[in-house]
C-alpha positions in Angstrom: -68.1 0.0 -27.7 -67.8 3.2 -25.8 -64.4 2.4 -24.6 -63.2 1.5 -27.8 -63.8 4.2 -29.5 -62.4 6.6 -27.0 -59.3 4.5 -27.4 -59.6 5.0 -31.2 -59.6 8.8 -30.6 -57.0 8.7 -28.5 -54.5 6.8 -30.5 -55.5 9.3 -33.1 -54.8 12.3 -31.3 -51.4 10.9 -30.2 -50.5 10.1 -33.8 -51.1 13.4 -34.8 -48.2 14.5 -31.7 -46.0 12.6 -33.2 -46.3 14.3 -36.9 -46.1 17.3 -35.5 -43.3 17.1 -32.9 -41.6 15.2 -36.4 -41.7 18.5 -38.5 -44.4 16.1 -41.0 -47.9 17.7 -39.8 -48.8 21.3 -40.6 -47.8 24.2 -37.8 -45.4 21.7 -36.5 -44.6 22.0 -32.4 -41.7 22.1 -30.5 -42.6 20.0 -28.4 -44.8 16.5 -27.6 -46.9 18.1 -25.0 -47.4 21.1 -26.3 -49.1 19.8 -29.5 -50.8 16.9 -27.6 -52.2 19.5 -24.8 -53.7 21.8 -28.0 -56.1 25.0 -28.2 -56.2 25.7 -24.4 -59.4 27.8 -25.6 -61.4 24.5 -26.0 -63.1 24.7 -22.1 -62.8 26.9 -19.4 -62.7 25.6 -15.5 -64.1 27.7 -12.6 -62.4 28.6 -10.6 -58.7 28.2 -11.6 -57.4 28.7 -8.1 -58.7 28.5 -4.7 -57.9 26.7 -1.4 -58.5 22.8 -0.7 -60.9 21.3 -0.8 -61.4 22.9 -4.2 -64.3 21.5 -6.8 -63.5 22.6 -10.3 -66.2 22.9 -13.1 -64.9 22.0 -16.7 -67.7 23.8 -19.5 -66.4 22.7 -22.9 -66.6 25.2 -25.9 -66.4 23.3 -28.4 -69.6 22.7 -30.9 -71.2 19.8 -31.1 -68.5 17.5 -29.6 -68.3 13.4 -29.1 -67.1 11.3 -26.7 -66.0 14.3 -24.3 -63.2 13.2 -21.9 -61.3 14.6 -19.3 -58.1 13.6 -17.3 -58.1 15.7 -14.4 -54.8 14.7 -13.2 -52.7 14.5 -16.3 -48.6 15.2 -16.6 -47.6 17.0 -19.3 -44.6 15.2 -19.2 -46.7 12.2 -20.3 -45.4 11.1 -23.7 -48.7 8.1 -23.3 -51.8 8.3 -23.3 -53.6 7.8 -19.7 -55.1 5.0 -18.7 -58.4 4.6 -18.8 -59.1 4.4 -15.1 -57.9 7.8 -14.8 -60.0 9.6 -17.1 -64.0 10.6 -16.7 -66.4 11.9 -18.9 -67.6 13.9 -15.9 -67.2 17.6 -16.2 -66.7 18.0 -12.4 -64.1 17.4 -10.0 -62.7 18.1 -6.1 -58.7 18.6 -5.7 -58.8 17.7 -1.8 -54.9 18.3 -1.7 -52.5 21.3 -2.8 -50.8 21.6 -5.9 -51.0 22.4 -9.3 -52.7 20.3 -11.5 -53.0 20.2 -15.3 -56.7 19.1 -17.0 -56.7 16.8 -20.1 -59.9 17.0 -22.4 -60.0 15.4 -25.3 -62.7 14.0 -28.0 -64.1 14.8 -31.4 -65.7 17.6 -33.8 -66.9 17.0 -37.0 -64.7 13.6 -37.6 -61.4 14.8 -36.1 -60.1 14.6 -33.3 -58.9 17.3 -30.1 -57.1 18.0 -27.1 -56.6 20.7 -25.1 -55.0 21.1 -21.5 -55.6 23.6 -19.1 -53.7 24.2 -15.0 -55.7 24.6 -11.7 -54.0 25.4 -8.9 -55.2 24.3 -5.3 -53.6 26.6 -2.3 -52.9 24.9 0.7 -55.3 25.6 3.9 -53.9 23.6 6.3 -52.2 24.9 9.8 -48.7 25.6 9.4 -46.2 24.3 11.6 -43.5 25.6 14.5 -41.7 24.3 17.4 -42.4 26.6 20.9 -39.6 26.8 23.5 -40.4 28.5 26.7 -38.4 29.6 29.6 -39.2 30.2 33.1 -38.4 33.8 32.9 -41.5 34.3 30.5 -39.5 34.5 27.2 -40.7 32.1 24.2 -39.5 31.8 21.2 -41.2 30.3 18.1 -39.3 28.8 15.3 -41.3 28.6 11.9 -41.4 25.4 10.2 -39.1 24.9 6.8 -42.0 22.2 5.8 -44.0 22.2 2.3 -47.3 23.2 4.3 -45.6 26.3 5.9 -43.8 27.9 3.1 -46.9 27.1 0.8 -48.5 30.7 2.8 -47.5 34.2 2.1 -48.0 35.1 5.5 -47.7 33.2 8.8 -49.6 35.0 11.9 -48.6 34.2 15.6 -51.1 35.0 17.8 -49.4 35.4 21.5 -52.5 35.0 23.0 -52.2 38.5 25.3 -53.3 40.4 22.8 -51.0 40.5 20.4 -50.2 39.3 17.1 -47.1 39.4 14.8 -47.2 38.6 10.9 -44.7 37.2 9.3 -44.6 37.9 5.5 -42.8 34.3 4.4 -41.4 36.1 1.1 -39.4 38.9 2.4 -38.4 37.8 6.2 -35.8 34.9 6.5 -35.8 35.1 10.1 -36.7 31.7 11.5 -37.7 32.3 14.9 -39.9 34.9 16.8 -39.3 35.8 20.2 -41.6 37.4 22.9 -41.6 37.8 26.5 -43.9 37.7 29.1 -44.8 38.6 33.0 -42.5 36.4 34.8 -44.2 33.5 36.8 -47.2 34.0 34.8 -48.1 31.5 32.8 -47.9 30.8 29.2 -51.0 31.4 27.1 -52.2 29.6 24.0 -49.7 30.4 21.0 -51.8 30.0 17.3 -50.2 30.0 14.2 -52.4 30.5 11.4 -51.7 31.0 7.6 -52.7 33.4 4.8 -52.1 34.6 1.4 -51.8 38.4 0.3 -54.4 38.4 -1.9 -57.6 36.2 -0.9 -57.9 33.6 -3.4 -59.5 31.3 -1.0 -63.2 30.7 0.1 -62.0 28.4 2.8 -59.9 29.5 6.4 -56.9 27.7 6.9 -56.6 25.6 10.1 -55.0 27.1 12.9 -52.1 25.7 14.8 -52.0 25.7 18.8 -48.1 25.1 19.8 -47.2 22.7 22.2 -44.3 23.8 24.7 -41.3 21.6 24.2 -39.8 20.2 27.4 -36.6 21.9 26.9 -35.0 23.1 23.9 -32.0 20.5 22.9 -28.7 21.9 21.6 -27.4 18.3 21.0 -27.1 18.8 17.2 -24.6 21.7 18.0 -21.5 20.0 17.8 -17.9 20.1 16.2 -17.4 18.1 13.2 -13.5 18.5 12.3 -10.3 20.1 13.4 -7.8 20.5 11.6 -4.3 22.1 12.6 -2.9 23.3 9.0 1.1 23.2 9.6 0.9 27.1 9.8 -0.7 26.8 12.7 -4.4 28.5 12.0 -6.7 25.6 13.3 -9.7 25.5 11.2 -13.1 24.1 13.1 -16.0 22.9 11.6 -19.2 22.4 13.3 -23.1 22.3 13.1 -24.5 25.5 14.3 -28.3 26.0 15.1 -30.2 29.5 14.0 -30.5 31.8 16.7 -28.5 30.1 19.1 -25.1 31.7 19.8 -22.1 29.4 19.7 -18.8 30.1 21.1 -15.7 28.1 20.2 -13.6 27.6 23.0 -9.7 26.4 23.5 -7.6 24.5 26.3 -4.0 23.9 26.3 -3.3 20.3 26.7 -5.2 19.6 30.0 -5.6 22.9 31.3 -8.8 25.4 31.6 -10.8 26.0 28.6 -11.0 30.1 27.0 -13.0 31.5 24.6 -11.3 32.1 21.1 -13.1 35.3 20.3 -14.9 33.1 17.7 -18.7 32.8 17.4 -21.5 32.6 15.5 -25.7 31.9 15.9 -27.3 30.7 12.2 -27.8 27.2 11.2 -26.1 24.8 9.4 -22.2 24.1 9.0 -19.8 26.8 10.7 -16.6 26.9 10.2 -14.2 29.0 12.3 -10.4 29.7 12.3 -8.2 29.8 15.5 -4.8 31.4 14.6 -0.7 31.7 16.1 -1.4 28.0 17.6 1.7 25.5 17.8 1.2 22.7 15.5 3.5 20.8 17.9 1.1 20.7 20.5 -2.0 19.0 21.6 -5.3 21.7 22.1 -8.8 20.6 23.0 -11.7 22.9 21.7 -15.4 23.0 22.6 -18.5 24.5 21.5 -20.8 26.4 24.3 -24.3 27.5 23.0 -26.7 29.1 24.7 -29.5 28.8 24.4 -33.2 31.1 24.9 -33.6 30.7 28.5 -29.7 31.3 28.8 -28.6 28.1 29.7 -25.0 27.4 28.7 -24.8 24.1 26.7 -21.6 22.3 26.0 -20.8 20.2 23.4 -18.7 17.1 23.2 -14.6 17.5 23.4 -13.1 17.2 20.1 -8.5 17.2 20.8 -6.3 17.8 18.2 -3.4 15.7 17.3 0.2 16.0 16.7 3.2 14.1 15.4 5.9 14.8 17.9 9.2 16.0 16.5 12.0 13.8 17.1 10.0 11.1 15.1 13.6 11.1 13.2 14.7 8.3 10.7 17.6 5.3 11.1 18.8 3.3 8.5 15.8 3.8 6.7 12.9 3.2 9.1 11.4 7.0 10.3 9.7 6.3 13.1 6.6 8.0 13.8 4.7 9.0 17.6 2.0 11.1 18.0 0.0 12.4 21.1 -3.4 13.5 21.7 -6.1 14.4 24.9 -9.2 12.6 25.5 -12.0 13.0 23.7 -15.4 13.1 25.3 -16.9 10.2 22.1 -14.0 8.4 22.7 -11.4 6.9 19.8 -12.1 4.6 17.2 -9.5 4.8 15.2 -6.2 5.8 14.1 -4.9 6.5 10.8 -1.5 7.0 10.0 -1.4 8.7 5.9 1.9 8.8 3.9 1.8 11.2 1.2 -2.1 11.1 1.2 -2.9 7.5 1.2 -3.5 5.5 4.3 -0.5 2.9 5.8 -1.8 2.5 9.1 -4.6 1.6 10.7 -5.1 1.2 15.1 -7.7 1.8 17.6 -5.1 2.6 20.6 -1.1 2.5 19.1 0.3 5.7 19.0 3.7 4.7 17.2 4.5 3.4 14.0 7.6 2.1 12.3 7.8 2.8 8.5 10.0 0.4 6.9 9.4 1.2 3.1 11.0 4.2 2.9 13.9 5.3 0.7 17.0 7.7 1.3 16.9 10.2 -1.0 12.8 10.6 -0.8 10.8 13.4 1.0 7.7 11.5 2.8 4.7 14.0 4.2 3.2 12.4 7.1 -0.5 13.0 8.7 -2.5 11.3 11.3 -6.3 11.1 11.7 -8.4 10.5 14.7 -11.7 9.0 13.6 -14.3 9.8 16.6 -17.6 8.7 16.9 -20.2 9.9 15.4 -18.1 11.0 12.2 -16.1 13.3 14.1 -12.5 13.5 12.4 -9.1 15.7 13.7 -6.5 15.8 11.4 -2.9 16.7 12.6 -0.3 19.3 10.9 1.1 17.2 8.2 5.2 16.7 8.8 8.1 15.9 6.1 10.9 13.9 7.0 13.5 13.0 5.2 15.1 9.3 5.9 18.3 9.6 7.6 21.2 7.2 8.5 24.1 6.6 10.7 27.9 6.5 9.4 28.2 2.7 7.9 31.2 0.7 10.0 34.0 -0.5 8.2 33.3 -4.1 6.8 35.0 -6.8 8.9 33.9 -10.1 7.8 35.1 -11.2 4.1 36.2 -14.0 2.4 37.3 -14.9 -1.2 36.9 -18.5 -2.9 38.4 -19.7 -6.2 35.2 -21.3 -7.6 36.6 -22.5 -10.7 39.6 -21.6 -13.3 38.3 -18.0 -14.4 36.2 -17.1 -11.3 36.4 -15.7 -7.6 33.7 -15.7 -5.6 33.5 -12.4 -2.9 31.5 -12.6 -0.5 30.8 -10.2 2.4 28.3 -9.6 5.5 27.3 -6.4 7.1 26.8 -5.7 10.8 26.9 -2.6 13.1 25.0 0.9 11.9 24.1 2.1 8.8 23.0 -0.6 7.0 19.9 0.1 4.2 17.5 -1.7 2.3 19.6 0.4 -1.1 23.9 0.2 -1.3 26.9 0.4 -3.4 29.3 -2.4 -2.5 32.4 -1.6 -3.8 34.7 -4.2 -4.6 38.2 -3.4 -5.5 40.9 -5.8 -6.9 44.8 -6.0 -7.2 47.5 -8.9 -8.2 48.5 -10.1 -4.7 52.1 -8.4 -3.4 50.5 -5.1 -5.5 48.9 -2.0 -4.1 47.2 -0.6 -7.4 43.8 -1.5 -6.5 41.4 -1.0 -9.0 37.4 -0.9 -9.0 36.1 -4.4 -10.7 32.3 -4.4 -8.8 29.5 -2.8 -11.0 27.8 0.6 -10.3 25.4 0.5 -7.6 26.4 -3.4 -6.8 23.9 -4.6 -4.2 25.1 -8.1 -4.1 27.1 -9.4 -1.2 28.1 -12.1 -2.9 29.9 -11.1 -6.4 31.5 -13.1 -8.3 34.7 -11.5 -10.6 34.8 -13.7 -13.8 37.9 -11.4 -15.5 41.0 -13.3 -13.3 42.8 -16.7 -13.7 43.1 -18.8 -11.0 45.8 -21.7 -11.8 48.7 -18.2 -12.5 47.7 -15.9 -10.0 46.5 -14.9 -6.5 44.6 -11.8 -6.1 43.6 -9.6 -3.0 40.5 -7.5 -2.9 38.7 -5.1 -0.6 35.8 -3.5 0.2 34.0 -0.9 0.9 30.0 0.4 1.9 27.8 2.8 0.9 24.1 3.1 2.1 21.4 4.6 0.0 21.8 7.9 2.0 25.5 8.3 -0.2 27.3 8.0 3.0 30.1 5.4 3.1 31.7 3.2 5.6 35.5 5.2 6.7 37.8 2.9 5.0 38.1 -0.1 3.0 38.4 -3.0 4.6 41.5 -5.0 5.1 42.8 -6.6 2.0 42.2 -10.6 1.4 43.4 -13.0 -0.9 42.4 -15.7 -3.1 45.2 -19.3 -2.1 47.0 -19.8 -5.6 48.6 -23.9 -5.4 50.6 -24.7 -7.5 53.2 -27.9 -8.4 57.1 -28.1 -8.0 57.1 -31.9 -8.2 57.1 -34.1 -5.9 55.9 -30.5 -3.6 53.1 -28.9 -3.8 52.7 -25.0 -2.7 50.2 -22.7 -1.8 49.9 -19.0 -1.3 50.0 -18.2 2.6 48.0 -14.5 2.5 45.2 -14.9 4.4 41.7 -15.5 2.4 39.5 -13.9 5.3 39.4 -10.3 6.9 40.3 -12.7 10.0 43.5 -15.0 10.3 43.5 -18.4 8.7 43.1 -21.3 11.9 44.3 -24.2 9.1 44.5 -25.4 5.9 43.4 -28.9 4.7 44.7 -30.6 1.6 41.8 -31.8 -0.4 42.0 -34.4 -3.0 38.7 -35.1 -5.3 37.6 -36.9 -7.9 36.8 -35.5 -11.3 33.7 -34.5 -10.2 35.1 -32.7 -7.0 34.0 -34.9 -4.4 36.3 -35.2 -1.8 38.3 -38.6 -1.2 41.0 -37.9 1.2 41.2 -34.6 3.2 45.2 -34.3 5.1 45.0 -31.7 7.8 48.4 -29.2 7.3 47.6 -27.5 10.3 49.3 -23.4 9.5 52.2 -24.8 6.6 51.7 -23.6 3.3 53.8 -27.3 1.5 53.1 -30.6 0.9 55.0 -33.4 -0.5 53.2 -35.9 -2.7 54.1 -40.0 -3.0 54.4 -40.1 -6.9 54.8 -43.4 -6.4 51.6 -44.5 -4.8 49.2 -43.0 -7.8 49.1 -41.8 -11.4 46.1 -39.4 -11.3 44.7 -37.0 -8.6 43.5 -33.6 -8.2 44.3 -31.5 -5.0 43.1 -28.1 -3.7 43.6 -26.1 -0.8 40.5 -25.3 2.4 41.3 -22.6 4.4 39.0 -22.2 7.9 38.2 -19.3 10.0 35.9 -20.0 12.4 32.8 -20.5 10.3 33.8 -19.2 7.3 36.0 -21.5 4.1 37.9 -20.6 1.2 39.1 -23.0 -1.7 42.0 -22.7 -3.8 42.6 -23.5 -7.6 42.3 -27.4 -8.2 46.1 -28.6 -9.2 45.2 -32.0 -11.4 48.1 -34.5 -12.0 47.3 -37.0 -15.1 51.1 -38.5 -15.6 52.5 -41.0 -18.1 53.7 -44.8 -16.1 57.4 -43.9 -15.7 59.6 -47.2 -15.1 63.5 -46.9 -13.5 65.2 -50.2 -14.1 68.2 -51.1 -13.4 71.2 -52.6 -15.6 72.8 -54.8 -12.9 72.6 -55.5 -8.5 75.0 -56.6 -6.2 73.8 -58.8 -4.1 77.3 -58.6 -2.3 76.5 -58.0 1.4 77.5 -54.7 1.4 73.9 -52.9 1.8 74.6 -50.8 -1.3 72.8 -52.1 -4.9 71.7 -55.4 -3.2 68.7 -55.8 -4.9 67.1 -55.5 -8.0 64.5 -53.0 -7.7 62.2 -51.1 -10.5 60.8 -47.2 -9.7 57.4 -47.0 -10.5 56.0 -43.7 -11.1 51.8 -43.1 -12.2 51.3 -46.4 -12.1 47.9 -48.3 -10.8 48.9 -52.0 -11.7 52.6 -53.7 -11.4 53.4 -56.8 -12.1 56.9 -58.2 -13.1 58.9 -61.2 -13.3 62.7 -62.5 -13.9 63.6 -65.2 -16.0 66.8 -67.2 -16.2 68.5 -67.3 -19.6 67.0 -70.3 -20.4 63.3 -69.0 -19.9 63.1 -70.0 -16.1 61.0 -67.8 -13.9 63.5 -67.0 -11.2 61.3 -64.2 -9.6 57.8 -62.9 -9.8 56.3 -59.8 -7.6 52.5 -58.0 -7.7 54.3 -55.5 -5.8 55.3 -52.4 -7.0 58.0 -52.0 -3.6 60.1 -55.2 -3.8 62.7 -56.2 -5.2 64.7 -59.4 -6.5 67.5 -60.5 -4.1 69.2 -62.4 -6.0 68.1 -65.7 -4.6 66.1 -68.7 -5.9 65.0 -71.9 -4.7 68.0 -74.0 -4.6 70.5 -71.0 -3.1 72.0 -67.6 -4.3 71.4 -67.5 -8.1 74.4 -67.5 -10.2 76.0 -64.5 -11.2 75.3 -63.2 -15.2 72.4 -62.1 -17.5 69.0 -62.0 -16.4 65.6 -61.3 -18.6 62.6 -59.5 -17.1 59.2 -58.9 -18.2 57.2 -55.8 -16.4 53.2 -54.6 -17.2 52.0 -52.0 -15.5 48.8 -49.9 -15.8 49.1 -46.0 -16.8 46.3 -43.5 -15.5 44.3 -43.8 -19.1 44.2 -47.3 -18.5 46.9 -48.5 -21.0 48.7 -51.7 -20.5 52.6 -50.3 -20.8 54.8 -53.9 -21.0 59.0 -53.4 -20.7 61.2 -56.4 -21.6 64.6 -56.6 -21.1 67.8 -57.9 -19.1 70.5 -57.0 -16.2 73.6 -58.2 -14.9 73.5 -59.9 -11.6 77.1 -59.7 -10.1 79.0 -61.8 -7.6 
């Protein structure tokens, strides 16, 4: 029951924050905590400060009060109420820590509810804390503590234990350490340390420290973080310095003998010095060497720039990078290589690298980082480089193919210097036995195989060259020599064909080619260097031919010539079968003909004669002897090349 109705008072109070802190109750807050906390006239505590252990006494001034609480440890920042287990209805308490600490009491008066808040605060007693380094020469030095419990007292005391005393006031001296010397070879007395506050708010002592001599006094935390060479040439160094130890920063050329810089320092924390007039080009090691109390020079670890060397110069678009460095006492761990700020590169040991993805025309700025252990970094002077490129050579290997009646195929490969992943090649064109030659390629053509679509192969030959520009704007000398598409054409029964060569090189042969309407090849007749060929009309009706040129590897096709003919049928009107070798048969030309058949009758109907074959011929003769002289019929069918049946009657004289 008693619970519950603190709860119940509780709740109420916190309801009444909430009005408040929303502008709804009267004298509305500015804040939850401030209304919650209330009259901070409703108890007093004694005492409000002293040292710990510190027992506080809470005496409540409000009449005639119920259910009394008190949180002794309550946050104001607390927009909750506390729990239960951390509230008493006790009046007295004992802080056995430092700190300040707010007091919650809350309850009831007449029916309504209260609250009111009030701060304590406890002052630390114990011993503060400091690290002793002695020497063997009699000099100490004490460094104060940076610790909560130190910087909690006003003043710190060292007691040297000879007698004298030295009293540091913590809230006007910033020196960190104390030094003091003694006889040398005497021995080191106790050192105390004890704290106090400058006005005496405490009933108890605080705790006095006795220092312990450290072993030695380690300057391993002394040590260079970065160096960076700027491309001016003022290296900047970072490092961790230590407070009241003197640092010198110190320089050697490549492998030789380390001298000071005229750069130094002795408080804590990250240093930075600058080393000026230094070549950028060149590899430098620096070092840091502290001494420390007892006057013992302590170096640190080797930190060696880095530099890209000059001469890392560009071809055909590749810049290729080297960079040297010295030993470095941590040791590598890795290279990077940065263009224009972002990494490309990444090696524990190279110390070259090939950039292929670069562009003529472009400006590239080029760094390299050593990553060391223990997070030491050196960064190089950065370096622009421009890619650059040799002079292109002339183009030498070209050919040109008829592909079909309104198209020539170019085609061209590159070799020697000069050569980019960017070019121009220009392609120029003129009628063959001309010399205008005019530009037909596109701008910027990067095609080595182009084909020109604005020609016409069955009338004309034409010749083209070329020439090469990189992506650096430089161009090969001259164009190269001129080459020529093969025009064939038809002055029946012979066929001719253009003799300029198609290649850069000289033509080794031509073939003549004859395919089917699909342009597969049937029959292939080696001409060897001639430039003519004489067709039998007699042995077909339909075929398409085309010229192959060779050099070496390389082939180039002319125009396809196509022959579709009408049958065309030579009869004769009479023979003399005479003896004389002149007209002694009767023979039929047959020209675009597949199929022949014929046959000779008498003039009563009688088949005198019959052949299947297109080359022979009637000699007058029949079964019984020579045939009489007079009138013959004959009957011929032959087969065009669309396949037509084309029948001839008619009659001749045979003469004796």
């Amino acid at each position: 029951m008693k619970h519950k109705l603190l709860i119940v008072f509780l709740l109420g109070i916190f309801s009444l924050v909430k009005q408040e802190v929303s502008g709804q109750g009267a004298g509305a807050r500015t804040g939850a905590t401030q209304s919650f906390c209330g009259n901070t006239g409703a108890f007093t505590v004694i005492p409000e400060m002293g040292c710990a252990p510190m027992t506080v006494n809470v005496k409540n001034r409000v009449p005639k009060p119920e259910s009394l609480t008190y949180a002794f440890r309550f946050d104001r920042n607390q927009n909750t109420p506390p729990n239960l287990s951390e509230t008493t209805q006790d009046s007295s308490f004992t802080y056995t820590t430092p700190g300040t600490f707010t007091i919650l009491q809350y309850g009831s008066a007449g029916g309504t509810g209260f609250s009111a808040c009030k701060d304590v605060v406890v002052k630390e007693t114990r011993g503060p804390k400091g690290e002793l380094i002695t020497c063997p020469n009699g000099k100490v030095r004490v460094t104060l503590g940076n610790d909560p419990v130190t910087k909690a007292y006003d003043v710190v005391t060292i007691n040297w234990g000879d007698g004298k005393k030295e009293d540091i006031n913590l809230k006007t001296n910033t020196t960190a350490f104390f030094e003091h010397t003694y006889a040398p070879g005497g021995s080191v007395p106790a050192i105390t340390l004890k704290g106090s506050y400058t006005n005496s708010v405490c009933s108890a002592e605080a705790t006095t420290t006795t220092l312990t001599p450290a072993e030695q006094q380690s300057l391993s935390s002394i040590r260079i973080r970065t160096v960076e060479m700027p491309a001016d040439g003022n290296a900047k160094i970072t490092y961790d310095g230590m407070e009241g130890i003197e640092t010198k920063v110190y320089i050697a050329k490549g492998s030789g003998d380390f001298i000071f810089t005229n750069q130094s320092g002795q408080t804590g924390g990250t240093q930075a010095a600058s080393v000026p007039l230094l070549d950028p080009k060149t590899v430098y090691r620096f070092q840091l060497w502290s001494t420390d109390i007892c006057g013992n020079v302590v170096k640190s670890p080797i930190v060696s720039s880095i530099a890209i060397k000059q001469g890392g110069l560009s071809l055909d678009e590749i810049i290729s990078l080297e960079w040297e460095t010295e030993p470095n006492t941590d040791g590598e761990v890795e290279f990077q290589l940065k263009r224009n700020g972002a990494v490309i590169f990444t090696t524990p040991n190279k110390r070259s690298y090939e950039d292929t993805d670069v562009k003529c025309g472009n400006t590239y700025r080029y760094e390299i980082v050593t990553i060391i252990k223990n997070d030491v970094r050196s960064y190089s002077a950065p370096i622009e480089l421009k890619p650059t490129t040799a002079q292109p050579d002339d183009i030498t290997n070209a050919l040109v193919t008829v592909k079909d009646d309104n198209t020539i195929t170019t085609k061209v490969e590159l070799s020697g210097e000069g050569i980019t992943s960017g070019y121009n090649l220009i392609v120029e064109r003129a009628l063959l036995g001309g010399s205008n030659f005019e530009l037909v390629s596109p701008a910027n053509n990067q095609s080595l195989q182009w084909d020109d679509t604005n020609v016409n192969t069955s009338q004309n030959s034409y010749c083209y060259r070329f020439q090469y520009e990189n992506a650096c704007k430089m161009k090969s000398l001259s164009f190269s020599k001129p080459v020529c598409s093969i025009l064939l054409k038809t002055n029946t029964p012979d066929i001719v064909w253009t003799g300029d060569t198609p290649f850069i090189s000289n033509v080794d042969s031509y073939n003549l080619q004859q395919v089917d309407e699909g342009g597969n090849l049937i029959n292939e007749t080696p001409k060897g260097l001639a430039t003519s060929h004489t067709l039998d009309l007699a042995s077909q009706s339909e075929f398409s031919y085309r010229i192959e040129a060779k050099s070496g590897n390389y082939t180039s096709l002319s125009n396809l010539l196509n022959f579709r003919s009408e049958a065309i049928l030579l009869i004769p009107d009479a023979f003399t079968p005479n003896g004389d070798a002149y007209n002694e048969r009767f023979e039929v030309k047959a020209y675009f003909v597949k199929d022949f058949k014929m046959s000779v009758f008498s003039r009563w109907g009688e088949v005198v004669y019959h052949s299947d074959n297109i080359t022979d011929g009637w000699d007058g003769n029949i079964k019984t002897g020579k045939a009489p002289g007079g009138y013959y019929l004959y009957k011929i069918e032959a087969t065009n090349a669309s396949g037509q049946t084309v029948v001839k009657n008619g009659s001749f004289l045979l003469i004796r």
